[in-house]
C-alpha positions as CSV (number, residue, x, y, z in Angstrom):
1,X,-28.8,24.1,18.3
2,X,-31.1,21.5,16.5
3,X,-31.3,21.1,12.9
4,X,-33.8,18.5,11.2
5,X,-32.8,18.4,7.2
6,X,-35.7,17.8,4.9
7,X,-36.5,15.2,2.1
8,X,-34.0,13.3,1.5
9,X,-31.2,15.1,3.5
10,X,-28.5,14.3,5.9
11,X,-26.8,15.9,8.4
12,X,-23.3,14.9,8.9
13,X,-20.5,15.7,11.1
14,X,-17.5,15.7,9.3
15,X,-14.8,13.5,11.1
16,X,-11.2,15.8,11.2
17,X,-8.9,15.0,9.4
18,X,-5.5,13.2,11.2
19,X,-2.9,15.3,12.8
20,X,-0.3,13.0,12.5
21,X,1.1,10.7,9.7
22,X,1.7,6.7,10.7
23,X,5.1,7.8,10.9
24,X,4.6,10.3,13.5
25,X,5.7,13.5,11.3
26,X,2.9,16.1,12.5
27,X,0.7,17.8,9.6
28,X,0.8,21.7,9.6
29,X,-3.3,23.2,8.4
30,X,-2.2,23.8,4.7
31,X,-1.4,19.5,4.3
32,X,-4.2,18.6,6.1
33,X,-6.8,16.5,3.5
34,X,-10.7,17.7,4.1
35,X,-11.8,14.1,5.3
36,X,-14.7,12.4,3.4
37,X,-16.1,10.2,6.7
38,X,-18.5,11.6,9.2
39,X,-21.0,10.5,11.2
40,X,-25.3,11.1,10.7
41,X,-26.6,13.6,13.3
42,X,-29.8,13.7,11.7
43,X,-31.8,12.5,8.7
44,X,-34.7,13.9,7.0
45,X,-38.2,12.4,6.8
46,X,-37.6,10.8,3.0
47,X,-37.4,10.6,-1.1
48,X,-41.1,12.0,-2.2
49,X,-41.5,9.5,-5.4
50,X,-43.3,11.2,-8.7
51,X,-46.8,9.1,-7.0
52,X,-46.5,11.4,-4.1
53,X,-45.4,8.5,-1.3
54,X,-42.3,9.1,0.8
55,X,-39.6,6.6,0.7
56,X,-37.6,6.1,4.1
57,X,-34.1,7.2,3.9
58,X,-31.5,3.9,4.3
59,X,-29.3,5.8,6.2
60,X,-29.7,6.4,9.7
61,X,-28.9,8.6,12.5
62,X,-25.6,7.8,14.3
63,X,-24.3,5.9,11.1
64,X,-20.7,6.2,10.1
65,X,-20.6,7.0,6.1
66,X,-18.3,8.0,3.7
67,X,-19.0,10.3,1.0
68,X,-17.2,12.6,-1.9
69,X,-14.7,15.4,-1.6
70,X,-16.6,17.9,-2.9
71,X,-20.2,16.3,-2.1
72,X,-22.8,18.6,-0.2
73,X,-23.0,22.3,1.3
74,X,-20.7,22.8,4.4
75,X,-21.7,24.8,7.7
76,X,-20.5,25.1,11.2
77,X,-22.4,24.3,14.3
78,X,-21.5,24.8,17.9
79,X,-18.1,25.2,16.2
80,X,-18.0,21.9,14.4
81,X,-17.8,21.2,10.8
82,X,-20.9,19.6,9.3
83,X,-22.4,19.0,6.1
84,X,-25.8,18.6,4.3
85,X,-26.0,16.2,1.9
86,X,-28.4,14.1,-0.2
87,X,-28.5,10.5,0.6
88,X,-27.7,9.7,-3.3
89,X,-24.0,11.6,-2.3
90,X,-23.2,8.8,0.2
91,X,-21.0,6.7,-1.3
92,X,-20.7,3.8,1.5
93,X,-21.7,3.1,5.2
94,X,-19.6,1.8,7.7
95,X,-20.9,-1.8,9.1
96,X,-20.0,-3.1,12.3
């Protein structure tokens, strides 16, 4: 299935969250932290600005980013967790 978000939209995959601690002690569902990193699937076309001309999203598809607990609206696809969010709810992008 293909989604393309509008305006100023992302689609993110969420990353999962670790399994294990450093230590090696293994995590049961309920300690398990939702994780705030995913990776862009797909952006939308732009910000519309009050003079009517779209400005170009900085974020780009295939883009590691990090973003707030409780930012966007969650779905599943193909059995993966994603979220939609707005470009102004990413709080930093990877850089390699």
């Amino acid at each position: 299935m293909k989604i393309k978000p509008l305006g100023d939209k992302l689609l993110v995959e969420v990353l999962e969250a670790d399994e294990k601690t450093k230590g090696g002690i293994i995590l049961p569902d309920t300690a398990k932290e939702e994780k705030t990193e995913g990776k862009v699937v797909s952006v939308g076309g732009g910000k519309v600005l009050e003079s009517g001309k779209v400005q170009p999203l900085e974020v780009k598809g295939g883009d590691r980013i990090i973003f707030g607990k409780y930012s966007g609206d969650e779905i599943i696809i193909d059995g993966k967790k994603h979220k939609i969010l707005k470009e102004s709810e990413v709080l930093a992008v990877y850089e390699s």
